[in-house]
C-alpha positions as CSV (number, residue, x, y, z in Angstrom):
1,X,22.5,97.0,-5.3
2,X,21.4,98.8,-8.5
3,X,23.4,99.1,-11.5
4,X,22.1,101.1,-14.9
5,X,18.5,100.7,-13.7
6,X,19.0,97.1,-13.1
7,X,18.5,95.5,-9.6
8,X,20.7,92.9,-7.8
9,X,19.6,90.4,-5.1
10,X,21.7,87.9,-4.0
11,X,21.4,85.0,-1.5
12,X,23.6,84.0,1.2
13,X,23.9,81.0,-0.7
14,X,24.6,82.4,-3.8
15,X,27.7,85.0,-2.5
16,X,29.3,81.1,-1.1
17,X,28.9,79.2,-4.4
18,X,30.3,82.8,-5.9
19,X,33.5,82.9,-3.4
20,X,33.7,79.4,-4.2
21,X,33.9,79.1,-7.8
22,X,36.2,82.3,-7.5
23,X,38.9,80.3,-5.5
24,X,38.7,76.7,-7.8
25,X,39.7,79.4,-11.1
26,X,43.0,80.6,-9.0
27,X,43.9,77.1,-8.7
28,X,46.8,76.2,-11.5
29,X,46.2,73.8,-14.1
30,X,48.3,70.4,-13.5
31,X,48.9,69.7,-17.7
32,X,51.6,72.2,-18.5
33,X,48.6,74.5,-20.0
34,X,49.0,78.1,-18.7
35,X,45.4,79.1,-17.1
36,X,44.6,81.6,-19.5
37,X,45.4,79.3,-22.6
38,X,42.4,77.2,-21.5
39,X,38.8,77.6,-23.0
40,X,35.9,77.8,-20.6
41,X,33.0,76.2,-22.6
42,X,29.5,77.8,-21.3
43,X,26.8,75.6,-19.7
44,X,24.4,78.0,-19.5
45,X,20.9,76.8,-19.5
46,X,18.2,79.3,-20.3
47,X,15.3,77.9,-18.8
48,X,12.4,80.4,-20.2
49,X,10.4,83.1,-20.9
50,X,6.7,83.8,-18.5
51,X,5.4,86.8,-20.4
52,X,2.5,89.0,-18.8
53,X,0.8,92.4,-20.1
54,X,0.1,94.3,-17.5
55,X,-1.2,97.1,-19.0
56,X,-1.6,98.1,-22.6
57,X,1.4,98.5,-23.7
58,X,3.1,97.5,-20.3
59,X,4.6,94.0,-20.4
60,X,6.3,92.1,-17.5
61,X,9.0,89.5,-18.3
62,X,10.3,86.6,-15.5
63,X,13.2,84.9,-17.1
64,X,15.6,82.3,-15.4
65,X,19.1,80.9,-16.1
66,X,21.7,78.6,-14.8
67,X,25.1,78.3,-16.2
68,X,26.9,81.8,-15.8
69,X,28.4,84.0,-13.3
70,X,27.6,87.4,-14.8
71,X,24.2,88.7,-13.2
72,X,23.9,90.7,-16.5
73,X,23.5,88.0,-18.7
74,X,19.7,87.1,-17.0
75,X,19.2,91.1,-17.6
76,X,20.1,90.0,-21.5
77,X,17.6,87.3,-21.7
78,X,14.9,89.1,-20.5
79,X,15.5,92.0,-23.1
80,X,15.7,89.5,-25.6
81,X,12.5,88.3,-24.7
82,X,11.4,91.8,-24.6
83,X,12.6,92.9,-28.3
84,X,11.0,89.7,-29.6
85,X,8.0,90.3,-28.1
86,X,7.5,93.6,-29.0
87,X,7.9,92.5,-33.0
88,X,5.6,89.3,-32.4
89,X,3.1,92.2,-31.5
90,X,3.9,94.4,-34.5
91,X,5.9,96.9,-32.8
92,X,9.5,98.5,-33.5
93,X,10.5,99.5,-30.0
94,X,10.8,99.3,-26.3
95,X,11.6,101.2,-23.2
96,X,13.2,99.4,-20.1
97,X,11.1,100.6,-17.3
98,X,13.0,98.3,-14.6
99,X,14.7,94.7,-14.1
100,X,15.1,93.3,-10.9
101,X,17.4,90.2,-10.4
102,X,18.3,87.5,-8.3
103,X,20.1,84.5,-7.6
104,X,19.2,81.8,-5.2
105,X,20.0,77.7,-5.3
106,X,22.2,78.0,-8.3
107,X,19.1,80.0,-10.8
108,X,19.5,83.5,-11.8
109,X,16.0,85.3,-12.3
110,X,14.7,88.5,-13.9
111,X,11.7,90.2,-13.3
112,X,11.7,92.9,-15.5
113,X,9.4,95.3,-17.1
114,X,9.3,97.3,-20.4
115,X,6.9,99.6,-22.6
116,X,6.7,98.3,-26.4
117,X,5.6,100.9,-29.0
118,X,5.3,101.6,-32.8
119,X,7.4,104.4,-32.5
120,X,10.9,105.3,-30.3
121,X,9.2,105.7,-27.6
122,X,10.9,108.7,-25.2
123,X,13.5,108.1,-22.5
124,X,17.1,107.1,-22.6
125,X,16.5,103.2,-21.9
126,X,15.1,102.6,-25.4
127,X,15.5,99.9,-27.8
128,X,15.2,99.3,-31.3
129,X,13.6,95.7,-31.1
130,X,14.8,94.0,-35.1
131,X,18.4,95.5,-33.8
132,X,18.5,94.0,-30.3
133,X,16.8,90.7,-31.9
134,X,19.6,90.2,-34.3
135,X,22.2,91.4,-31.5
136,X,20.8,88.3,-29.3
137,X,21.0,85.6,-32.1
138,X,24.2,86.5,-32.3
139,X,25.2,86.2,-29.2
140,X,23.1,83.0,-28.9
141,X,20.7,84.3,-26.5
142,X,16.9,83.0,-27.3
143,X,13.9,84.7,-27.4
144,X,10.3,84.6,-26.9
């Protein structure tokens, strides 16, 4: 399934553990709490960064995560890594040319690719890299 550019793959496996952690939130809580008065605290686990240039100014990201439900939020990390990247190198910008994701035994991954430039760069999948950098600390999401 693709969604805003972004590519979903997901395991047998990984739909299960999905349905399952769907059905253990309809259960009711047993202290008197109502359900939504609870606080989910986050385990995620963000588990790195393999950075590749491809070609020039074409850079491949493979980013991996445990510890969240949302397939988006393995999408986040790699623009993170992206936007930092693209300032460790002196550059302003970045284009998304394409993320692919996955989940399989419990690990999100993204393989995703962008352009970094000194300039906005053309397309409507750009990013200003100090913006989307400040964006992701945050929101507590690392970088490079």
């Amino acid at each position: 399934m693709t969604v805003h550019g972004i590519t979903y793959r997901t395991s047998g496996t990984g739909v299960a553990l999905a349905a399952v952690a769907l059905l253990g939130a309809c259960v009711a809580p047993t202290d008197g709490t109502a359900a939504s008065d609870r606080v989910v605290k986050s385990n995620k686990v963000y588990r790195g960064v393999d950075t590749r240039l491809l070609d020039g100014d074409l850079v491949n990201f493979h980013v991996s995560m445990t510890g969240t439900e949302d397939k988006n939020e393995v999408a986040d990390y790699a623009q993170c890594a992206a936007a930092q990247y693209a300032l460790i190198r002196g550059f302003g910008f970045a284009r998304h040319v394409r993320t692919n994701v996955a989940y399989e035994g419990g690990i999100w991954r993204a393989d995703a690719v962008y352009t970094i430039s000194s300039a906005l760069p053309e397309g409507l999948r750009t990013i200003d890299a100090e913006v989307v950098v400040a964006n992701c600390r945050d929101n507590k999401i690392p970088t490079v």
